[in-house]
C-alpha positions in Angstrom: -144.8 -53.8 -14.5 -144.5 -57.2 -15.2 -145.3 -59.1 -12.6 -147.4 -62.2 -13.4 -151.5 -61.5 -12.7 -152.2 -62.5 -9.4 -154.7 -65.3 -9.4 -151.2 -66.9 -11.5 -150.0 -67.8 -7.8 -146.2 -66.9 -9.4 -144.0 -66.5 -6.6 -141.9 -63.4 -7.2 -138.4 -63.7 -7.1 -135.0 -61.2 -6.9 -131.9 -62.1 -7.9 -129.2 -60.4 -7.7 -126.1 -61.2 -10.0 -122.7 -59.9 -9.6 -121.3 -60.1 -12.9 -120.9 -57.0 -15.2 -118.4 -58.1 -17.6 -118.8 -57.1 -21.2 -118.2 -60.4 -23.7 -115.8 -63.3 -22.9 -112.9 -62.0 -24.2 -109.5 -63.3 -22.2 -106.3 -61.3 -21.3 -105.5 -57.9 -20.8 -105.9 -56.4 -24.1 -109.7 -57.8 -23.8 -110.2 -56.3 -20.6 -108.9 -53.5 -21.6 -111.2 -52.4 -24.5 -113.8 -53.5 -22.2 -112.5 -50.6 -20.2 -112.6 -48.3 -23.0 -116.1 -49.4 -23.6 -117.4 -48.4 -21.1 -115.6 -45.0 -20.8 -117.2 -44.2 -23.7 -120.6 -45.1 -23.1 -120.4 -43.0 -20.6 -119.2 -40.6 -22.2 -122.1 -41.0 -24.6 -124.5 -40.6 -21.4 -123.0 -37.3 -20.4 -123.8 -36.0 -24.1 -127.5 -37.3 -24.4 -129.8 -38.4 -21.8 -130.2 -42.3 -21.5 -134.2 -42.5 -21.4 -135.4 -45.5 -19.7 -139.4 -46.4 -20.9 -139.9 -48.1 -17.8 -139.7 -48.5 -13.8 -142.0 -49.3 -10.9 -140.7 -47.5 -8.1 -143.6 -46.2 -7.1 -145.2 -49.8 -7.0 -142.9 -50.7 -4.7 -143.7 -47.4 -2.2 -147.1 -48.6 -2.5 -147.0 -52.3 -2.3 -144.1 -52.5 0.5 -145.2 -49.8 2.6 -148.3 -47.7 1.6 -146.6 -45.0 -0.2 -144.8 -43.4 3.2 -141.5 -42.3 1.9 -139.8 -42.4 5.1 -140.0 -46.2 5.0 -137.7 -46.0 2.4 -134.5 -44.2 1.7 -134.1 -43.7 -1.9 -131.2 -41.9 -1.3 -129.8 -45.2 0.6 -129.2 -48.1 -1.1 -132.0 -50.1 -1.7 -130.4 -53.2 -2.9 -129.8 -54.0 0.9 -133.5 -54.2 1.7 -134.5 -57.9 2.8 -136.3 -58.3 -0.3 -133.9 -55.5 -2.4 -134.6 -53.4 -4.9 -133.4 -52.4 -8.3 -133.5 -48.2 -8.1 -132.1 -45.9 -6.1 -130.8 -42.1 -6.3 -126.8 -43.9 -5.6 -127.6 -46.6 -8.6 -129.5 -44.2 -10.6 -126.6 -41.9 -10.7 -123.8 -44.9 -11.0 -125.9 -45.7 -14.3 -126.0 -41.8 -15.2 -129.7 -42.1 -16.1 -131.3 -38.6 -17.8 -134.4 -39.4 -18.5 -136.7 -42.0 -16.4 -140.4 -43.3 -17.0 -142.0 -43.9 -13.8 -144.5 -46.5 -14.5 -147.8 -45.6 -12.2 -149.4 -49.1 -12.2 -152.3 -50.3 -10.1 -153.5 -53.9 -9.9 -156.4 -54.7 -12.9 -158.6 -56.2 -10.5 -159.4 -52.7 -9.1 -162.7 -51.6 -9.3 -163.1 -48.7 -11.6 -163.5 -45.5 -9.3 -161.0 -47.8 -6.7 -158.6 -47.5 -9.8 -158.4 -43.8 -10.7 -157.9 -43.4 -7.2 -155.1 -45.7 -6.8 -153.4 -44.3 -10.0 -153.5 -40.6 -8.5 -152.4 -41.9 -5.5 -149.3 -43.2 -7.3 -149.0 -40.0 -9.3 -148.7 -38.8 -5.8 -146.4 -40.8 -5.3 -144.0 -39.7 -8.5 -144.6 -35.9 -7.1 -143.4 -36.5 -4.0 -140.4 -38.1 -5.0 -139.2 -35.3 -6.9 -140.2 -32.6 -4.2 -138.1 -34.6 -2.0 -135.2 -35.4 -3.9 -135.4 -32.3 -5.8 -131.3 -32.0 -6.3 -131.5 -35.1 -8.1 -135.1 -35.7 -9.5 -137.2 -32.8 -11.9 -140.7 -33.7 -13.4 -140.5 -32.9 -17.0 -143.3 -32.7 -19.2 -141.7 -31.7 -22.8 -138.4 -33.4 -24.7 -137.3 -30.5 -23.8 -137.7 -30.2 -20.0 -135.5 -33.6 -20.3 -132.8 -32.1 -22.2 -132.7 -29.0 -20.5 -133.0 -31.3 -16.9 -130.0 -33.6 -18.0 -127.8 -30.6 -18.8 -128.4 -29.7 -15.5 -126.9 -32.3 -13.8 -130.4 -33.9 -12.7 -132.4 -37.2 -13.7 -135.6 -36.1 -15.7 -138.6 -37.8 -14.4 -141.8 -38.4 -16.6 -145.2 -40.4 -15.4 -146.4 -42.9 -17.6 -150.2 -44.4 -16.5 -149.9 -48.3 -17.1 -153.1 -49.6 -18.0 -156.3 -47.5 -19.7 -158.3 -49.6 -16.8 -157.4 -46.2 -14.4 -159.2 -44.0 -16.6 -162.6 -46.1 -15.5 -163.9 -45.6 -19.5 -164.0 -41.9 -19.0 -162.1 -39.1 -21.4 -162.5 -36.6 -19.0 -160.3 -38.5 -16.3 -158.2 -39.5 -19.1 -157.1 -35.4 -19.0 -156.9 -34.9 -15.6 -154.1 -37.7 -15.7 -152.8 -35.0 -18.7 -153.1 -32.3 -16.1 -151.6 -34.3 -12.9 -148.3 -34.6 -15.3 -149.0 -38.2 -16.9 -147.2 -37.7 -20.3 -147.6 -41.5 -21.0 -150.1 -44.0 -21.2 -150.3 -48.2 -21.8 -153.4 -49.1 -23.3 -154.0 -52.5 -21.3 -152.0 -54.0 -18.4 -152.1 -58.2 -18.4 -156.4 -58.3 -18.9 -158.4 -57.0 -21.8 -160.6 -54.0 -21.1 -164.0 -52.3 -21.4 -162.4 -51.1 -25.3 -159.4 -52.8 -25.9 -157.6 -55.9 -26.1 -154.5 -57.4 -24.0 -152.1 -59.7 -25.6 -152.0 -62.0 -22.2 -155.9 -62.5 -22.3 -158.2 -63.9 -25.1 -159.5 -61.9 -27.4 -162.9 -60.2 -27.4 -162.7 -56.9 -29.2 -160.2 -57.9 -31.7 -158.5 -54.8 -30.9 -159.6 -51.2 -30.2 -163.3 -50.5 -29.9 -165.2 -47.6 -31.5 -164.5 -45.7 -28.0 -160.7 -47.6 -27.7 -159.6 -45.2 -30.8 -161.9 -42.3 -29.9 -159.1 -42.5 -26.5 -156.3 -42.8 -28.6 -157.6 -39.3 -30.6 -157.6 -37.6 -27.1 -154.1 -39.0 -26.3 -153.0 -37.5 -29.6 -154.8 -34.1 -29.2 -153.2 -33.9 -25.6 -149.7 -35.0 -26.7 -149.5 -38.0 -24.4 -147.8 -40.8 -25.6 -149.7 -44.1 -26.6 -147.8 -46.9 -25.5 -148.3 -50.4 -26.7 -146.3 -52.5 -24.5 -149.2 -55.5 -23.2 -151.6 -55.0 -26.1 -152.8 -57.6 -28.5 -151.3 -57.7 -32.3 -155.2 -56.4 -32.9 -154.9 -53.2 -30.3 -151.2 -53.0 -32.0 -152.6 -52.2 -35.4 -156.0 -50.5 -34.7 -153.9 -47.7 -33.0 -151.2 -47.6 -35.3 -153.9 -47.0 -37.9 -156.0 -44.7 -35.5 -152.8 -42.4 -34.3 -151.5 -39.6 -35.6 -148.7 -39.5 -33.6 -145.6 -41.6 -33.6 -146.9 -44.5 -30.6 -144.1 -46.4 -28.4 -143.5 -49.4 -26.6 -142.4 -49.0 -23.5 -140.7 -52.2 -22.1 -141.5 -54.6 -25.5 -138.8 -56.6 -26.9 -138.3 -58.7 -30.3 -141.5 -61.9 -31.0 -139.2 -63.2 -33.6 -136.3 -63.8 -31.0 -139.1 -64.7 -28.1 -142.1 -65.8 -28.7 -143.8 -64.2 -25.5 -147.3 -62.9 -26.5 -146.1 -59.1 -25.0 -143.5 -59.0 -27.5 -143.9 -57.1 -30.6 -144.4 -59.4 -34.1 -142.0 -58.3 -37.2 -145.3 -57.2 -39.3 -145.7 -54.7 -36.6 -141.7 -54.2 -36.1 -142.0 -52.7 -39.8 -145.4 -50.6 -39.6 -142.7 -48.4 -36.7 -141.1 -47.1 -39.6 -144.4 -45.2 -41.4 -145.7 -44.9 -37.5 -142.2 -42.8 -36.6 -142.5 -44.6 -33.3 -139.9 -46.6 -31.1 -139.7 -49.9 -29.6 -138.0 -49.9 -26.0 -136.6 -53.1 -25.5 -136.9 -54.6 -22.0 -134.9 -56.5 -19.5 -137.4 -58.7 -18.2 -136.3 -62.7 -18.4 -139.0 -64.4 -19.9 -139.3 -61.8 -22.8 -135.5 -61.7 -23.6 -135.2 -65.2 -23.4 -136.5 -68.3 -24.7 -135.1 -70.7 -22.5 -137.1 -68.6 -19.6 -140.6 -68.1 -21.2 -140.1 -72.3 -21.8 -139.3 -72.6 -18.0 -142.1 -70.4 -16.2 -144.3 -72.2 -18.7 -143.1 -75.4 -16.8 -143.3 -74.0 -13.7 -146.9 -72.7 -14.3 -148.2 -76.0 -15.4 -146.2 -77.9 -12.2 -147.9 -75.1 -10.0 -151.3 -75.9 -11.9 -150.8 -79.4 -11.1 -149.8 -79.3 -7.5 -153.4 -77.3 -7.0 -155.2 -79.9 -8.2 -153.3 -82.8 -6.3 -153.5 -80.6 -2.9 -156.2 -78.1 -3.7 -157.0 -77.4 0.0 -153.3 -77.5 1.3 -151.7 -74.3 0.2 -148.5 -74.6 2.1 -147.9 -78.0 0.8 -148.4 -76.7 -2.9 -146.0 -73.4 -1.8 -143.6 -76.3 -0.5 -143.7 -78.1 -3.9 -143.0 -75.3 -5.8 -140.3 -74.3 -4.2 -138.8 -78.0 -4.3 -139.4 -78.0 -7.7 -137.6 -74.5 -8.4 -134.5 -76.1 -6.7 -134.5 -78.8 -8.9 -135.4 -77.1 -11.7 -133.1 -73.4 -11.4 -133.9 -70.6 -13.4 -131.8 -70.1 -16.5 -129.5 -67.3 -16.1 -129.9 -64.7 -19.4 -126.9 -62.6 -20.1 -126.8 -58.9 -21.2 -126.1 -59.9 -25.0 -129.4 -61.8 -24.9 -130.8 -58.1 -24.6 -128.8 -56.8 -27.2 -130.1 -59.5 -29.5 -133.4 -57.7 -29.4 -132.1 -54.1 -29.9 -129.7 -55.5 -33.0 -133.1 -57.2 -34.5 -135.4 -54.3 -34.4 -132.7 -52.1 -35.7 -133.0 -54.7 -38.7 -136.9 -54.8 -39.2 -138.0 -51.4 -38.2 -134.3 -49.1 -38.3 -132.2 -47.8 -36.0 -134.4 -45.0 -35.8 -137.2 -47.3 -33.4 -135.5 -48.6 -30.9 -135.1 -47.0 -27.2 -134.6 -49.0 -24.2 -137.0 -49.6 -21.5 -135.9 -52.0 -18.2 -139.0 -52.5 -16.6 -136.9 -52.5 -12.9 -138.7 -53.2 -9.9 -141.3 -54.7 -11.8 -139.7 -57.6 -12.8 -138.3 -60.6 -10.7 -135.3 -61.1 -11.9 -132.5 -59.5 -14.5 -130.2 -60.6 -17.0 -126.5 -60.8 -16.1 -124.8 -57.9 -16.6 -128.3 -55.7 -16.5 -128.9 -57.0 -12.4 -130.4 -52.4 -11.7 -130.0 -49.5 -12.9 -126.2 -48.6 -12.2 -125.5 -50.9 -15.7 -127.0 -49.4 -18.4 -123.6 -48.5 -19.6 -123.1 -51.9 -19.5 -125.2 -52.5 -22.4 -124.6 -49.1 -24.5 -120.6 -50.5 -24.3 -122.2 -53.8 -25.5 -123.2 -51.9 -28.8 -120.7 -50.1 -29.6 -118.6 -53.6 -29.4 -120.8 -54.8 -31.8 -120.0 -52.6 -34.3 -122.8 -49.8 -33.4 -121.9 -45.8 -34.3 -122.0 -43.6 -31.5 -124.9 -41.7 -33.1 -126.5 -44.9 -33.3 -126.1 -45.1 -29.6 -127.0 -42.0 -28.8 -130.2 -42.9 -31.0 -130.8 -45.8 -28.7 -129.9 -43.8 -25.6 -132.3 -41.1 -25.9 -132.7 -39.4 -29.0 -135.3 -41.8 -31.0 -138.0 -41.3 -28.0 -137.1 -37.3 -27.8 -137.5 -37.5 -31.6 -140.9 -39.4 -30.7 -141.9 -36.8 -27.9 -141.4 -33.5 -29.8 -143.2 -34.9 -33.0 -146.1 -36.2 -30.6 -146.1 -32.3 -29.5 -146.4 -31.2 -32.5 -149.2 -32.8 -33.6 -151.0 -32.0 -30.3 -150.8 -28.5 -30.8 -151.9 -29.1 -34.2 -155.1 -30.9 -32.5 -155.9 -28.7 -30.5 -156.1 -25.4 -32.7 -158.8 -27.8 -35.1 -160.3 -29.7 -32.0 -162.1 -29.4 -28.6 -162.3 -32.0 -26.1 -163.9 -34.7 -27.0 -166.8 -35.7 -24.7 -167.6 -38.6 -26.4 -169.3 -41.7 -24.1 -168.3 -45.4 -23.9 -171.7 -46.2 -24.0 -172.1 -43.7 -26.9 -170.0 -45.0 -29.4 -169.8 -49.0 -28.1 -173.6 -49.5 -28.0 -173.6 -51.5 -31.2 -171.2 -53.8 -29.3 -173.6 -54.5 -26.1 -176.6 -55.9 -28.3 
């Protein structure tokens, strides 16, 4: 989920592009190895399940229409909605998705028991789903409930908990999120936390706490993932230090090619190789592009000074806004910017530690080429005209985070024949920090 914070006042918009053309290539011979492409990226998909780190469907249940189901048809397409979608069971299948992260995100500003009831509510959510769509959608809980669910014809569907605020500072809910299926969790959402540090708010812990890594130990003994995506370069290292399990980034792209604060920094790009870990390169605008994290940075500072000139006139400063986006049109970002990222991880950390993660329905807008998730052949046929292996591909695909998943297993069994729960108190181990 990457929707700006709301006290931001970011208006959220979807676009919807139409292009899916791979390069720029003119005449037929172009088009036709385009063709050929993409027959065999989806040929690739049918081998080994694409796993995508990141989607908020369930977000969308919640925020559009309190989580009823009925009021709307996943099996239908959901790009027809007034304000459409990017997922759907039709789109899902058009981009022959195996593997799918549902992101269960709830708003920071939740008060803490308000949170852990939200995020169960949204596990809820992710249960339901499946139950309902069961000939298309299986919970999985193992790498190999996914390969065994994509051989079957059906889209494997793991719960990843965005933001260690739903755990309210407490290890034991932290394990009931364990129990209730979560196989994932991001440390911080956009705001810093009770024991750890976000990379979209100033520093105060400069990093993990004493009880930060103490979670991070639990996540490990558990087996559920630690994901990094929205943490500070301090969080970054502390629990690549603390973890003894490969850690991902679920929807994370390249620092060195954008300099968004959410993207990961090369110093950390090259600890993934000792780590084992993966970096899941996302598809949202302002963290692919340049140009875009330059322009919302415009557009935040002209919304920042409309507030001030008309601080008691909120439909005048909406109307400005959307004068000045008119004026001022958002950059459009094709699917090779995306690519850009996956090519320079594969340079700094290895082919081995990079996965893919869109982030759909939780961002605004997508890159051309990229616009849901029927196209993520798209971009797999995008590497492999770039010169990419099929292994490599497959790598990409889904076999680096099932690499990721089975060693993070491993170790958790490990854990847990040496160690209980821990029971260990924030206001144990962080006292020192309160004086």
């Amino acid at each position: 989920m990457n929707y700006y914070p709301a006290n931001s006042g970011m208006l959220i918009m979807i676009l919807t592009f139409t292009s899916l053309a791979l390069g720029s290539g003119a005449g037929e011979s172009a088009t036709d190895t385009d063709k050929a492409l993409l027959k065999k990226a989806r040929q690739i998909m049918k081998e080994v399940p694409l796993i995508d780190g990141h989607n908020d469907t369930a977000w969308q249940y919640r925020n559009r229409v309190n989580n009823h189901l009925d009021a709307i048809d996943f099996a239908g397409d959901t790009g027809q909605l007034e304000r459409p979608m990017h997922t759907d069971l039709p789109r899902l299948r058009a981009g022959r998705v195996g593997g799918q992260f549902w992101s269960v995100w709830v708003p920071v500003e939740l008060p803490g028991a308000d949170a852990v009831q939200a995020t169960l509510e949204q596990i809820d959510v992710v249960h339901r789903l499946v139950t309902r769509y069961s000939d298309d959608l299986e919970l999985a809980l193992t790498a190999d409930d996914i390969v065994r669910i994509h051989g079957q014809g059906k889209i494997a569907s793991l719960i990843d908990v965005e933001g260690g605020h739903s755990i309210n500072n407490s290890l034991a809910v932290l394990r009931q999120f364990y129990r209730a299926g979560a196989r994932c969790m991001t440390i911080t959402h956009w705001n810093n936390i009770a024991w750890a540090d976000a990379a979209t708010d100033t520093p105060e812990h400069g990093g993990l706490t004493p009880f930060g890594k103490e979670v991070i130990r639990e996540m490990n003994r558990l087996g559920m993932l630690v994901d990094l995506s929205h943490v500070s370069p301090g969080t970054m290292n502390d629990a690549l230090d603390v973890s003894k399990a490969p850690i991902i980034f679920s929807h994370s792209s390249a620092r060195a090619i954008c300099d968004h604060p959410r993207n990961v920094p090369d110093d950390v790009l090259s600890r993934m190789k000792k780590n084992d870990g993966v970096v899941m390169v996302t598809f949202a605008l302002d963290f692919v592009s340049e140009e875009v994290r330059q322009y919302k940075g415009r557009w935040t500072a002209e919304e920042a000074r409309l507030k001030d000139l008309l601080p008691h006139d909120p439909d005048a400063v909406e109307a400005g806004i959307a004068s000045w986006r008119e004026a001022h049109p958002l950059p459009s970002v094709p699917l090779a910017e995306v690519a850009d990222h996956i090519d320079h991880i594969r340079k700094v950390a290895g082919i081995d530690h990079v996965g893919i993660g869109s982030d759909f329905d939780g961002i605004s807008a997508a890159p051309v080429g990229l616009e849901d998730v029927s196209a993520f052949p798209a971009l797999l046929a995008e590497l492999l005209k770039r010169g990419y292996s099929e292994e490599e591909v497959k790598q990409v695909a889904g076999q680096n985070l099932l690499r990721v998943m089975r060693r993070a297993e491993k170790v958790a069994a490990e854990l847990r024949r040496k160690t209980t729960p821990s029971d260990a108190l924030i206001e144990e181990l962080d006292k020192e920090l309160k004086k």
